[in-house]
MINU-754216 format. One record per atom (N, C-alpha, C): atom name; residue number from 1; x, z, y. Coordinates in nm, 3 decimals, always signed. Example, Ala and Ser with C-alpha at 12.3 -4.5 7.8 and 13.67 -1.06 7.14 Angstrom:
! MINU-754216
PT atom  nr       X       Z       Y
PT    N   1  +1.319  +0.780  -0.569
PT   CA   1  +1.230  +0.780  -0.450
PT    C   1  +1.320  +0.780  -0.330
PT    N   2  +1.285  +0.708  -0.225
PT   CA   2  +1.367  +0.714  -0.106
PT    C   2  +1.290  +0.787  +0.003
This chain:
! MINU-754216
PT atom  nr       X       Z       Y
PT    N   1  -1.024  -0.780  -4.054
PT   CA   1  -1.135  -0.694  -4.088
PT    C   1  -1.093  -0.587  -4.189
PT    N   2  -1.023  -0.617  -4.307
PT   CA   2  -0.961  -0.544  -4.416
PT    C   2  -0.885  -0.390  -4.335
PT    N   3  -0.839  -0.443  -4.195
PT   CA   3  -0.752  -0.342  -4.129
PT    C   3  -0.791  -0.236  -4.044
PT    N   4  -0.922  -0.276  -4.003
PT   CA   4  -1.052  -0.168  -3.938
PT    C   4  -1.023  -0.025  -3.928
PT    N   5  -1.040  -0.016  -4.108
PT   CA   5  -1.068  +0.129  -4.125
PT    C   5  -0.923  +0.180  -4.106
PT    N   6  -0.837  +0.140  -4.129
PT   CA   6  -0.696  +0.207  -4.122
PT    C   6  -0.684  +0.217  -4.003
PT    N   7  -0.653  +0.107  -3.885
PT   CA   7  -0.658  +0.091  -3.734
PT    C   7  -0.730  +0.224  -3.679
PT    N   8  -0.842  +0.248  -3.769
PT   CA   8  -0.913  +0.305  -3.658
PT    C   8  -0.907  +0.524  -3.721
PT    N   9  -0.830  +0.474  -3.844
PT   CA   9  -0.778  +0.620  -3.850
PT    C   9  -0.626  +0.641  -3.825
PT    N  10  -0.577  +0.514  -3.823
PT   CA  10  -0.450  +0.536  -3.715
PT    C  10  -0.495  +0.618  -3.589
PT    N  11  -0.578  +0.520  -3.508
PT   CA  11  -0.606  +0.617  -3.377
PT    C  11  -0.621  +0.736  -3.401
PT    N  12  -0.726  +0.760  -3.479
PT   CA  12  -0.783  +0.902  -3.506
PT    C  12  -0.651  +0.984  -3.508
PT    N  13  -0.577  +0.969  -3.585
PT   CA  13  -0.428  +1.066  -3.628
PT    C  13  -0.373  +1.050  -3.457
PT    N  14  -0.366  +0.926  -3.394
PT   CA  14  -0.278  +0.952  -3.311
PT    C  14  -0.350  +1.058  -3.138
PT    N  15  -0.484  +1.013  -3.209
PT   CA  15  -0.532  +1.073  -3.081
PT    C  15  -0.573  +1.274  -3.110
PT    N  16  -0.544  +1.304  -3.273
PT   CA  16  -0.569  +1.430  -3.292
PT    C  16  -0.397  +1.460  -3.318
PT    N  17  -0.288  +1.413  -3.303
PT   CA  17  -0.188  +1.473  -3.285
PT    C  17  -0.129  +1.460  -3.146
PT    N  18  -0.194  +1.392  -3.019
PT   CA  18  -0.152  +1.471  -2.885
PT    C  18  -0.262  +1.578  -2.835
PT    N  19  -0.378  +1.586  -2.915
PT   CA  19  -0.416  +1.702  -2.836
PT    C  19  -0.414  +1.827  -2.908
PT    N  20  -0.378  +1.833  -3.055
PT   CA  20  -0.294  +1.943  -3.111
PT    C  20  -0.114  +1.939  -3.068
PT    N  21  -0.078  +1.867  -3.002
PT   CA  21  +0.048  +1.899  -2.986
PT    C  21  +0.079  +2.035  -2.905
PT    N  22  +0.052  +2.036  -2.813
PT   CA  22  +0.053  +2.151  -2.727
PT    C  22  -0.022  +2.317  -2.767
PT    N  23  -0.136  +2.291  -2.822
PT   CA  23  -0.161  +2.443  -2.934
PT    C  23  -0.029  +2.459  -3.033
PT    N  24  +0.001  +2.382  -3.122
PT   CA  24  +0.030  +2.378  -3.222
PT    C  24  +0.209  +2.425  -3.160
PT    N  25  +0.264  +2.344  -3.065
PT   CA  25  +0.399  +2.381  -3.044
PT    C  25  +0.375  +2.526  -2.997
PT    N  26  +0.274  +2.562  -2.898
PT   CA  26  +0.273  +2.711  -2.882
PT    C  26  +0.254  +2.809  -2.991
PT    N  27  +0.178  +2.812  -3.091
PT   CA  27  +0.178  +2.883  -3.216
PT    C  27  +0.304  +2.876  -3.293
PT    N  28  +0.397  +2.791  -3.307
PT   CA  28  +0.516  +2.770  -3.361
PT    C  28  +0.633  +2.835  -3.274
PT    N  29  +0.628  +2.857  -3.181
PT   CA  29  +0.740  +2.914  -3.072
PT    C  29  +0.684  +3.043  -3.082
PT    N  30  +0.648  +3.116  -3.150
PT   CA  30  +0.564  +3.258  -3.133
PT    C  30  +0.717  +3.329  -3.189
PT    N  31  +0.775  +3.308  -3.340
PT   CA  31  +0.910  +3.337  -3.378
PT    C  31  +1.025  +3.376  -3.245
PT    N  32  +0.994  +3.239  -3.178
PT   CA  32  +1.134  +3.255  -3.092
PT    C  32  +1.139  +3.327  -2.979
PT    N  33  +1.010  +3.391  -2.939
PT   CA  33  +0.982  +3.519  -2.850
PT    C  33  +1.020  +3.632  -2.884
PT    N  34  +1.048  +3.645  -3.029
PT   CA  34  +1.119  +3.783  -3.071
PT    C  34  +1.284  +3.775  -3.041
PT    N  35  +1.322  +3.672  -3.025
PT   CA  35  +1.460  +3.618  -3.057
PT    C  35  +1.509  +3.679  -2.869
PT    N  36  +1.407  +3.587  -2.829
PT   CA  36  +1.482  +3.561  -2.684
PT    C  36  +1.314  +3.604  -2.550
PT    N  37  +1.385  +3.658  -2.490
PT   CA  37  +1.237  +3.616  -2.343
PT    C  37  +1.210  +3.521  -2.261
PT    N  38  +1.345  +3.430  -2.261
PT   CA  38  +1.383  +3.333  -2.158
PT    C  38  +1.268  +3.227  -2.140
PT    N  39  +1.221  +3.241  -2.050
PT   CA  39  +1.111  +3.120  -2.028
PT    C  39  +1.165  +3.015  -2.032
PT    N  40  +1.279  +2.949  -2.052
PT   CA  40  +1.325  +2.854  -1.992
PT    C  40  +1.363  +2.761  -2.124
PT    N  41  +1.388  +2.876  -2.232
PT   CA  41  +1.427  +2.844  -2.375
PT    C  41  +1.295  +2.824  -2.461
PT    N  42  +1.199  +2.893  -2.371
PT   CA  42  +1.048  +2.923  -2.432
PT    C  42  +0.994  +2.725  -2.415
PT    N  43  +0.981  +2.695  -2.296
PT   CA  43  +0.952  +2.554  -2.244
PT    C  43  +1.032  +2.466  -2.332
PT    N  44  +1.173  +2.437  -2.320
PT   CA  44  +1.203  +2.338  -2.402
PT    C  44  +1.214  +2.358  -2.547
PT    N  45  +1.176  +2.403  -2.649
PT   CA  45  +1.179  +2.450  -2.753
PT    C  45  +0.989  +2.397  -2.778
PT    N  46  +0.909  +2.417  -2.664
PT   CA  46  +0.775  +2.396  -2.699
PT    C  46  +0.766  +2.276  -2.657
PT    N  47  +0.847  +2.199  -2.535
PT   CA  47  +0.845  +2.061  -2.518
PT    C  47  +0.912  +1.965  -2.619
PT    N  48  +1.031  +2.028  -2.674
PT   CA  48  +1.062  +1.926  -2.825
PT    C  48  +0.996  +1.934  -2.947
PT    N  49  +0.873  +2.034  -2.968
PT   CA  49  +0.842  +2.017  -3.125
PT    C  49  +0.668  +1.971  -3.061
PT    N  50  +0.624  +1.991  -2.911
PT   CA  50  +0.511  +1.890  -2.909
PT    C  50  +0.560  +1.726  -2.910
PT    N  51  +0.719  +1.721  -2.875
PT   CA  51  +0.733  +1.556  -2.852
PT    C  51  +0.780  +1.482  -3.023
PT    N  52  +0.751  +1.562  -3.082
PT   CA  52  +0.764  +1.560  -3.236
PT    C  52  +0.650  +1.536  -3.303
PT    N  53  +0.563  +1.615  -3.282
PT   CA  53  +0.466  +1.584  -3.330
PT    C  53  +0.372  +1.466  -3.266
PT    N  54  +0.357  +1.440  -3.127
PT   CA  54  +0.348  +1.339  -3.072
PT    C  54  +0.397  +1.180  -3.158
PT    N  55  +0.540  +1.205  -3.189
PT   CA  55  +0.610  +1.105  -3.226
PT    C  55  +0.585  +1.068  -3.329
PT    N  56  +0.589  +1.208  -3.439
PT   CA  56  +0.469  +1.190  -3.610
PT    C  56  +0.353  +1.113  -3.597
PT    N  57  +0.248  +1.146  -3.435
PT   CA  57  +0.122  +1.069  -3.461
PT    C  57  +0.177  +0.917  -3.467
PT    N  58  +0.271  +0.881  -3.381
PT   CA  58  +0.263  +0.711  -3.329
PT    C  58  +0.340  +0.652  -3.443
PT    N  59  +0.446  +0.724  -3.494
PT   CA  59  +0.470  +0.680  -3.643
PT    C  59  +0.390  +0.676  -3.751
PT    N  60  +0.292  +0.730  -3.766
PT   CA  60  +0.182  +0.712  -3.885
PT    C  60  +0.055  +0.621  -3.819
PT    N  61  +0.021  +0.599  -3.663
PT   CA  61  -0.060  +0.492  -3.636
PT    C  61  +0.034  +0.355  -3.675
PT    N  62  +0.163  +0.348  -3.638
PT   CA  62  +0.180  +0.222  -3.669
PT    C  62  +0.246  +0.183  -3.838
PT    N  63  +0.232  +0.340  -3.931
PT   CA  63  +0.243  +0.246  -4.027
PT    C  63  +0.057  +0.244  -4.092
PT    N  64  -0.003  +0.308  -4.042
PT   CA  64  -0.153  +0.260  -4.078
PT    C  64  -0.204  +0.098  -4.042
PT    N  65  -0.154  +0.067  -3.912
PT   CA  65  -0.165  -0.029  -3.892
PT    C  65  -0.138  -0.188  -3.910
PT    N  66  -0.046  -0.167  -4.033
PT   CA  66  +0.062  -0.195  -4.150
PT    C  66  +0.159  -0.285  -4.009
PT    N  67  +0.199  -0.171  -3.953
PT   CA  67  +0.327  -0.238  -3.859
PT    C  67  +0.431  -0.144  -3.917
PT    N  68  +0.458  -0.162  -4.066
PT   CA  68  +0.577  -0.041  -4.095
PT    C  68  +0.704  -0.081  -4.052
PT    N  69  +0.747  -0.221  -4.094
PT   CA  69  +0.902  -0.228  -4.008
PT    C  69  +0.909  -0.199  -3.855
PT    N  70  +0.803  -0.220  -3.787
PT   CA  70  +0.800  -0.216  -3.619
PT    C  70  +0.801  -0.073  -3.643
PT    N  71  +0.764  +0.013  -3.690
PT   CA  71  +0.762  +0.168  -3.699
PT    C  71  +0.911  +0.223  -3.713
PT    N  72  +0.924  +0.160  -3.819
PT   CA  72  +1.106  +0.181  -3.868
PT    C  72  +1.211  +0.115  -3.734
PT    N  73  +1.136  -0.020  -3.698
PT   CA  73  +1.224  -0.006  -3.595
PT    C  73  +1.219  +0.055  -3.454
PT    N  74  +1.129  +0.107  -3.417
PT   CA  74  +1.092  +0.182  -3.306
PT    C  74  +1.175  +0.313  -3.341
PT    N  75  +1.153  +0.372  -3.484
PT   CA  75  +1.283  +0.522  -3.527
PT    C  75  +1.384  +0.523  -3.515
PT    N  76  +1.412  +0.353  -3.579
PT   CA  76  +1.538  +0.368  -3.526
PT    C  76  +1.590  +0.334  -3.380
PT    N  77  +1.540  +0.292  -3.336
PT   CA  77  +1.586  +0.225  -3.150
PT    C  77  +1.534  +0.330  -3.088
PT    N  78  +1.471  +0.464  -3.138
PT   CA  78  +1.481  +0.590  -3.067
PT    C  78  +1.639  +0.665  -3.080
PT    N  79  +1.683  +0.624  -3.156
PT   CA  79  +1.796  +0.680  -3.199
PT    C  79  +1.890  +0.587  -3.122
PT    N  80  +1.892  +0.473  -3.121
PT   CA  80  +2.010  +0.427  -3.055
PT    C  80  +1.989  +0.446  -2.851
PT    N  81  +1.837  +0.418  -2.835
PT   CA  81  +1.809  +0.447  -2.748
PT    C  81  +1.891  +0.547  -2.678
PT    N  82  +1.870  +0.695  -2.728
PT   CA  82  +1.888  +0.851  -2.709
PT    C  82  +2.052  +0.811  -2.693
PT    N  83  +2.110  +0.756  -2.755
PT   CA  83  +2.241  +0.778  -2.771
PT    C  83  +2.292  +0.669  -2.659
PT    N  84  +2.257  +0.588  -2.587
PT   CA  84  +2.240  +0.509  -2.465
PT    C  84  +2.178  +0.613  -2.334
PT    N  85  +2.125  +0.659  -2.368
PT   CA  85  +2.059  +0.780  -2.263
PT    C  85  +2.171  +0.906  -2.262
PT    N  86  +2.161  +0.891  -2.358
PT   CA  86  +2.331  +1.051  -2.358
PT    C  86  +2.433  +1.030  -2.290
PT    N  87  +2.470  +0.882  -2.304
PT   CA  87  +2.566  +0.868  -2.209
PT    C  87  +2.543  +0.822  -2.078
PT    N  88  +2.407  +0.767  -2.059
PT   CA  88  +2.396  +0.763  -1.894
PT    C  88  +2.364  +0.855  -1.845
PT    N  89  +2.316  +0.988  -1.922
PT   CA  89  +2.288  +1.109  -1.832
PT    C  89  +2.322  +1.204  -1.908
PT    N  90  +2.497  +1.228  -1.870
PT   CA  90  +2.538  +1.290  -1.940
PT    C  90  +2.580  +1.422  -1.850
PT    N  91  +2.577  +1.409  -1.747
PT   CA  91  +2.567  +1.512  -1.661
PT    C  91  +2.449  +1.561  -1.631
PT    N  92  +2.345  +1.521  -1.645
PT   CA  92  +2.232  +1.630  -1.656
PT    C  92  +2.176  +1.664  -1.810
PT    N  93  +2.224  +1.594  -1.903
PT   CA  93  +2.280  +1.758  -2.022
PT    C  93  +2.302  +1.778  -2.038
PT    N  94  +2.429  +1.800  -1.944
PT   CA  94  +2.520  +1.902  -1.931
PT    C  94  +2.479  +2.006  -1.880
PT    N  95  +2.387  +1.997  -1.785
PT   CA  95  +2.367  +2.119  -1.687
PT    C  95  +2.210  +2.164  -1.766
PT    N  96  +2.159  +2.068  -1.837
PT   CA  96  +2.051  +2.142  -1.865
PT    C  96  +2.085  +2.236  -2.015
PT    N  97  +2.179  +2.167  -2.081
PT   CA  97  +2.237  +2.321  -2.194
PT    C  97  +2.291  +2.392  -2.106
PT    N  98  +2.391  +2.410  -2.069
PT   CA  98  +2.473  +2.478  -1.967
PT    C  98  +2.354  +2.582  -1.912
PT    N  99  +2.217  +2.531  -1.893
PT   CA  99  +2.106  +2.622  -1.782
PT    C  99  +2.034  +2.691  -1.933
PT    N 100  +2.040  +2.690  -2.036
PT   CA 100  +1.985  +2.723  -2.191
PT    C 100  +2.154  +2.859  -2.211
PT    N 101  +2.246  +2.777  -2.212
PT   CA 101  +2.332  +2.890  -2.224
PT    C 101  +2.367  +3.027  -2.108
PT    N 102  +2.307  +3.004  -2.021
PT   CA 102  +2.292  +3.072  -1.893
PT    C 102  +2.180  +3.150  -1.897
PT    N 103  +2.095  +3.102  -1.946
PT   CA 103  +1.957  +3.192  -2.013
PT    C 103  +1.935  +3.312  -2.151
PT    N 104  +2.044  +3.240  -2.170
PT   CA 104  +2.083  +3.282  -2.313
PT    C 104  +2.132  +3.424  -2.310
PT    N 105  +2.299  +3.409  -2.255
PT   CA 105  +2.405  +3.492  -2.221
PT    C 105  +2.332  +3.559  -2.122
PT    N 106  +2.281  +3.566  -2.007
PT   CA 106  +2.258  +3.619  -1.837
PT    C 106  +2.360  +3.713  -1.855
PT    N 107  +2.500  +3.617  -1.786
PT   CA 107  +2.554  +3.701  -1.706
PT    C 107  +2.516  +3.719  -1.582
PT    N 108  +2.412  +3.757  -1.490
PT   CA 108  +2.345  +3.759  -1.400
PT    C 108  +2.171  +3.711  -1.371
PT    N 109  +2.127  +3.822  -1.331
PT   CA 109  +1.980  +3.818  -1.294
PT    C 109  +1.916  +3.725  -1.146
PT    N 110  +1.814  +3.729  -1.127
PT   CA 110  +1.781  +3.700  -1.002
PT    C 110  +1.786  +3.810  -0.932
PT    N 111  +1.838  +3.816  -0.799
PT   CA 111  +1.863  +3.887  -0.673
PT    C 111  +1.963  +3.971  -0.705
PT    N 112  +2.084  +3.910  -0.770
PT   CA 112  +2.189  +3.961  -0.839
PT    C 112  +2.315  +3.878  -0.673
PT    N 113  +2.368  +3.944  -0.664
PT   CA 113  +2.446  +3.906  -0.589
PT    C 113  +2.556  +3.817  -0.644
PT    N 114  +2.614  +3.731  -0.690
PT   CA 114  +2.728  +3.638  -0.752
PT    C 114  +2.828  +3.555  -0.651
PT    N 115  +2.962  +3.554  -0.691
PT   CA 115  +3.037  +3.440  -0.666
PT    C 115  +3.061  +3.348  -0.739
PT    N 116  +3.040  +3.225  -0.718
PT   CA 116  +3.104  +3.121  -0.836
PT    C 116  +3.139  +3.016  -0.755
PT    N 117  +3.284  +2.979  -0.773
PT   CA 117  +3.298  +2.813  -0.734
PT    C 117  +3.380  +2.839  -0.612
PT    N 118  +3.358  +2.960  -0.539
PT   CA 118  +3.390  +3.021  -0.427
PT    C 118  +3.257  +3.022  -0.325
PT    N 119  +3.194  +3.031  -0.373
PT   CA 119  +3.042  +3.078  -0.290
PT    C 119  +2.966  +3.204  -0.311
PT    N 120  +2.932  +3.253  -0.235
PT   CA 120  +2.883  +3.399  -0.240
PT    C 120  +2.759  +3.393  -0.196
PT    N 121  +2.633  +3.434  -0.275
PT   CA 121  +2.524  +3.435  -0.241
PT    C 121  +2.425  +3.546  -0.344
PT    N 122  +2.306  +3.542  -0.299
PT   CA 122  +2.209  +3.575  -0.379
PT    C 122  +2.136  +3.521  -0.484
PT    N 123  +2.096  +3.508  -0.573
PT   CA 123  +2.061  +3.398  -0.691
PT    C 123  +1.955  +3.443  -0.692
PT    N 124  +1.856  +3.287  -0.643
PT   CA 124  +1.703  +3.303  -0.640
PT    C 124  +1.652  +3.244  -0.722
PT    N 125  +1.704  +3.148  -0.796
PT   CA 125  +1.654  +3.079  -0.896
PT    C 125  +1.706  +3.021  -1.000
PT    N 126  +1.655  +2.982  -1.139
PT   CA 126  +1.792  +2.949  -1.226
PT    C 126  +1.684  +2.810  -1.249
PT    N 127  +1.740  +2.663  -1.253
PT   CA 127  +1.637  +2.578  -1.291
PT    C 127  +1.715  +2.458  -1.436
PT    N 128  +1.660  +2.378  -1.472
PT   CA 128  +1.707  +2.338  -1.544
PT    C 128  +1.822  +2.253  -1.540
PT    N 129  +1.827  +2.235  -1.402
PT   CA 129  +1.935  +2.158  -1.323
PT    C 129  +2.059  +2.254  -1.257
PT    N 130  +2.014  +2.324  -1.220
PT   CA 130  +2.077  +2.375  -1.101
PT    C 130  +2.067  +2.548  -1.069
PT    N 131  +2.178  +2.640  -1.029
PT   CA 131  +2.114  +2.760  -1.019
PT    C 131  +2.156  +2.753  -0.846
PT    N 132  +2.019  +2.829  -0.778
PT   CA 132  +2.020  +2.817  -0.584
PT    C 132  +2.055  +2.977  -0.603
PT    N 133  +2.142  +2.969  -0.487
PT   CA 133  +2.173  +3.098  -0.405
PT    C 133  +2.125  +3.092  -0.258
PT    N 134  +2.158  +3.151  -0.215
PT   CA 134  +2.114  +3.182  -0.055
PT    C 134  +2.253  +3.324  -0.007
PT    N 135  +2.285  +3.248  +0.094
PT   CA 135  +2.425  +3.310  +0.082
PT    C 135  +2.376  +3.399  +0.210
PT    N 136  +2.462  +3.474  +0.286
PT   CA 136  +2.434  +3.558  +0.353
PT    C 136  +2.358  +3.511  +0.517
PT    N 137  +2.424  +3.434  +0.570
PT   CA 137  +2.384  +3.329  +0.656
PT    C 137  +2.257  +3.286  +0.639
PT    N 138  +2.171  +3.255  +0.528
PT   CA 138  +2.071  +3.236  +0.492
PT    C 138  +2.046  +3.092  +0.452
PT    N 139  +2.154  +3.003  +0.402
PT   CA 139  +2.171  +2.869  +0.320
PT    C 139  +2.138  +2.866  +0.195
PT    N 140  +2.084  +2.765  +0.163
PT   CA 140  +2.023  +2.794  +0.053
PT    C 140  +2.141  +2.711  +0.016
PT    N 141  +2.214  +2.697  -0.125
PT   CA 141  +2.317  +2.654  -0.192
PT    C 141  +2.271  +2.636  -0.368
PT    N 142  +2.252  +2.502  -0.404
PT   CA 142  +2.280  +2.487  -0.516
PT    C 142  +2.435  +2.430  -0.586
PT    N 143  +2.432  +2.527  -0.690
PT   CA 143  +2.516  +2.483  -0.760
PT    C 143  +2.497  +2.422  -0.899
PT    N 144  +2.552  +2.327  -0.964
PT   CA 144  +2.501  +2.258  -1.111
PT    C 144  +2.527  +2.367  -1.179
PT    N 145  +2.421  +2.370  -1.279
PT   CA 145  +2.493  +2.506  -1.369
PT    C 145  +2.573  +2.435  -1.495
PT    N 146  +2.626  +2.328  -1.491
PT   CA 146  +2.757  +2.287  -1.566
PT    C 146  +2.874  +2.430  -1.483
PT    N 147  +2.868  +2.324  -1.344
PT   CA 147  +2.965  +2.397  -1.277
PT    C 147  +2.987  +2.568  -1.272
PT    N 148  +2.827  +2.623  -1.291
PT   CA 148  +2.821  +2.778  -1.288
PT    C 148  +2.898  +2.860  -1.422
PT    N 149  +2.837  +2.744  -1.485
PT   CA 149  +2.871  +2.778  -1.672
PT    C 149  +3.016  +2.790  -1.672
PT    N 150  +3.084  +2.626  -1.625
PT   CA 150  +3.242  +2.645  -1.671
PT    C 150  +3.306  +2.724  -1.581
PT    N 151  +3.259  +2.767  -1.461
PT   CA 151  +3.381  +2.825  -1.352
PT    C 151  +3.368  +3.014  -1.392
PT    N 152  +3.471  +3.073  -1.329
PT   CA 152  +3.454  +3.252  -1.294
PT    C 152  +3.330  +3.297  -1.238
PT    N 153  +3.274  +3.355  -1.285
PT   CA 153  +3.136  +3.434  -1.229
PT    C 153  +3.159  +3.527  -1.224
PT    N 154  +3.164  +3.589  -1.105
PT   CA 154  +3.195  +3.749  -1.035
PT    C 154  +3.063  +3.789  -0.989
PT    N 155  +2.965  +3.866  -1.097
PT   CA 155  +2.883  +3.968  -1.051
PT    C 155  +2.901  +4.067  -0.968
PT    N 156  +2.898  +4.080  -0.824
PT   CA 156  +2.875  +4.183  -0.729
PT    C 156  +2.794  +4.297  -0.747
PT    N 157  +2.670  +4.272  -0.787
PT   CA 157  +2.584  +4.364  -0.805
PT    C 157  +2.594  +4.462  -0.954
PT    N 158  +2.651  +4.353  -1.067
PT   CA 158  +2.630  +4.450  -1.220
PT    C 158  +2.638  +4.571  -1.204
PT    N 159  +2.791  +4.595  -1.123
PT   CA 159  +2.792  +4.725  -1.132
PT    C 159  +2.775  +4.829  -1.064
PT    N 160  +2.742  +4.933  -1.050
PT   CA 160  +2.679  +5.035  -0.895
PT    C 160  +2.776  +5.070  -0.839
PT    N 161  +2.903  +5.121  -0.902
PT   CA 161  +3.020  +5.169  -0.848
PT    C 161  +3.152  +5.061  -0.856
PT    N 162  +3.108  +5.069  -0.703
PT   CA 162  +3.257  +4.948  -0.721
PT    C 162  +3.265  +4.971  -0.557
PT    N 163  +3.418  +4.930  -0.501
PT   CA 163  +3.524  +4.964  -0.478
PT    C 163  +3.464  +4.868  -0.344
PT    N 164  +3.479  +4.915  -0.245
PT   CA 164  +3.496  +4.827  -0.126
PT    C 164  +3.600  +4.830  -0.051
PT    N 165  +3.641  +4.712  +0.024
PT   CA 165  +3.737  +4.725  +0.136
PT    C 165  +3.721  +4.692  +0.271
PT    N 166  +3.755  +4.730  +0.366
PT   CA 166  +3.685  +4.713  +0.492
PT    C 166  +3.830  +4.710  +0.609
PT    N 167  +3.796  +4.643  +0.720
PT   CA 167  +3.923  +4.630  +0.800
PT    C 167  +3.860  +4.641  +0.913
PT    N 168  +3.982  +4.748  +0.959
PT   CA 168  +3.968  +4.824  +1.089
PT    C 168  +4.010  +4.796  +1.183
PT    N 169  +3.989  +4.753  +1.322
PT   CA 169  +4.099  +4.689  +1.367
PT    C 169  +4.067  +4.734  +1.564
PT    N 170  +4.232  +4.780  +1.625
PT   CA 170  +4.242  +4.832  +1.720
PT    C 170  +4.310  +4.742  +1.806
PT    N 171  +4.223  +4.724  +1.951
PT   CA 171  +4.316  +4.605  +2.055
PT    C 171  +4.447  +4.674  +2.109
PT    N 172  +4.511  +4.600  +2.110
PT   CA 172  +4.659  +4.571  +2.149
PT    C 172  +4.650  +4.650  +2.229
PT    N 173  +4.616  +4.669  +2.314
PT   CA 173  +4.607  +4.743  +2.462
PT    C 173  +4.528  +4.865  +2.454
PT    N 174  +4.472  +4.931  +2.340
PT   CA 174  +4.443  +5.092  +2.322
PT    C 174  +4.542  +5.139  +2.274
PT    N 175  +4.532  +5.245  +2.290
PT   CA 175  +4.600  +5.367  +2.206
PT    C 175  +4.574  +5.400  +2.118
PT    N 176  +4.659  +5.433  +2.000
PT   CA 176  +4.619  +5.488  +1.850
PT    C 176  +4.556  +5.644  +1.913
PT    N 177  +4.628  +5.680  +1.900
PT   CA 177  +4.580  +5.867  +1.932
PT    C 177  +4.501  +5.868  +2.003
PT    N 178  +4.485  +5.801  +2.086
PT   CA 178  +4.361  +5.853  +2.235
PT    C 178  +4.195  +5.800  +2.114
PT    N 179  +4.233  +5.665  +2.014
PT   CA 179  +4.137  +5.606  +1.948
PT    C 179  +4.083  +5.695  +1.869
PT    N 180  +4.155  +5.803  +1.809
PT   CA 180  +4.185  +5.879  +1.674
PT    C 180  +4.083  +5.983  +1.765
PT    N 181  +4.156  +6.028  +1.848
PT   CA 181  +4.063  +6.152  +1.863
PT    C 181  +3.956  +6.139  +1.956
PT    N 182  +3.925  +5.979  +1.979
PT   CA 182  +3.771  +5.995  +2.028
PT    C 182  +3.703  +6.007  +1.872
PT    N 183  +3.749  +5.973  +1.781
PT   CA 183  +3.642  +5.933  +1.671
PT    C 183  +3.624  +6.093  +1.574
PT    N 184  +3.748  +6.180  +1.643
PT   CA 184  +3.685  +6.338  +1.548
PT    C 184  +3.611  +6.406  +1.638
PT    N 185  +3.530  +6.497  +1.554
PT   CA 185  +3.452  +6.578  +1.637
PT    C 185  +3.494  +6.620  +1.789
PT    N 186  +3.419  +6.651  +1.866
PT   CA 186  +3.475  +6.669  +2.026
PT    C 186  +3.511  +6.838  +1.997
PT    N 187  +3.464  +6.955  +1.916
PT   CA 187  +3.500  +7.080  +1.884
PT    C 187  +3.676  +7.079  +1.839
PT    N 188  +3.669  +7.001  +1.753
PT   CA 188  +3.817  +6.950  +1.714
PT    C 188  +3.887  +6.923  +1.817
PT    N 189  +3.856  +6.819  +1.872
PT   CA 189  +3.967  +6.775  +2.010
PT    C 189  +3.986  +6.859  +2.142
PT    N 190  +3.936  +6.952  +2.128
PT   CA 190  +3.969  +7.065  +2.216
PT    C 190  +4.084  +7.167  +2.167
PT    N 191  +4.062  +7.207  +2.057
PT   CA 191  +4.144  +7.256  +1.910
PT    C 191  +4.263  +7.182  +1.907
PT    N 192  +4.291  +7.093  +1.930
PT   CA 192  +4.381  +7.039  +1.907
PT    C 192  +4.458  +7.045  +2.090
PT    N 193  +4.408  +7.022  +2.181
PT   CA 193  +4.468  +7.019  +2.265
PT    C 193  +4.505  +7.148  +2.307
């Protein structure tokens, strides 16, 4: 009975810090819109300081609830937890910084033409996993953006002036000259003969 009133402003705290979590991380990320545009940096930046404050409420319900060592140990077995999770999924944060440093840097836009890895496509999407191309054929191709991050990225499109090469090619059994002067003007090839 003694524990009522605390119990029941535990809740109170825990149930007014998840539904200020989400205002409150958006008013706080207002700074990092000057910094950067990246939606992508915008989301996780507002998904770690609502899962913070989230985490503030359930840490102050359970030391209201005088469960303070279970509190302390829940902080800490978040911590060992995370560090058990880092290493079982350590390839997808890899690719999800890797997709933060890719947002960051843009060496390449969407509908940017790119090679990476040895694939040539169009880049339709950048996700937190993975950036998709769609190559000429019309395959859609993901690549991890670990893999995008660490390999050569050859922007096709950056630049307007750039250099093409093209191959010409005559069957065995034509003639160069007879080929040559179907392809100049017919005024010319009279001129010439």
């Amino acid at each position: 009975m003694q524990l009522l009133p605390t119990l029941f402003l535990g809740i109170v705290i825990l149930v007014i810090s998840y539904l200020i979590a989400a205002p409150l991380s958006r008013l706080l990320i207002k700074p990092v819109s000057y910094m950067t545009d990246s939606t992508l940096v915008h989301l996780v930046i507002r998904r770690s300081i609502s899962t913070l404050i989230i985490l503030l409420g359930v840490y102050l319900f359970l030391r209201l609830a005088g469960l303070t060592q279970f509190a302390m140990a829940i902080m800490s077995g978040t911590g060992l937890i995370g560090l058990i999770l880092g290493f079982a999924f350590r390839d997808i944060a890899e690719n999800f910084i890797a997709s933060l440093l890719l947002s960051v840097q843009r060496p390449f836009k969407i509908d940017d033409v790119i090679e990476v890895d040895g694939r040539v496509g169009i880049v339709k999407k950048v996700t937190a996993r993975a950036t998709t191309l769609v190559d000429y054929d019309g395959k859609h191709i993901q690549i991890p953006n670990a893999t995008v991050y660490k390999n050569t990225i050859k922007n096709l499109t950056a630049n307007p002036k750039m250099r093409g090469h093209f191959s010409i090619g005559i069957g065995y059994d034509n003639d160069i000259r007879e080929q040559a002067d179907e392809s100049r003007d017919p005024e010319q090839s009279k001129n010439i003969i």
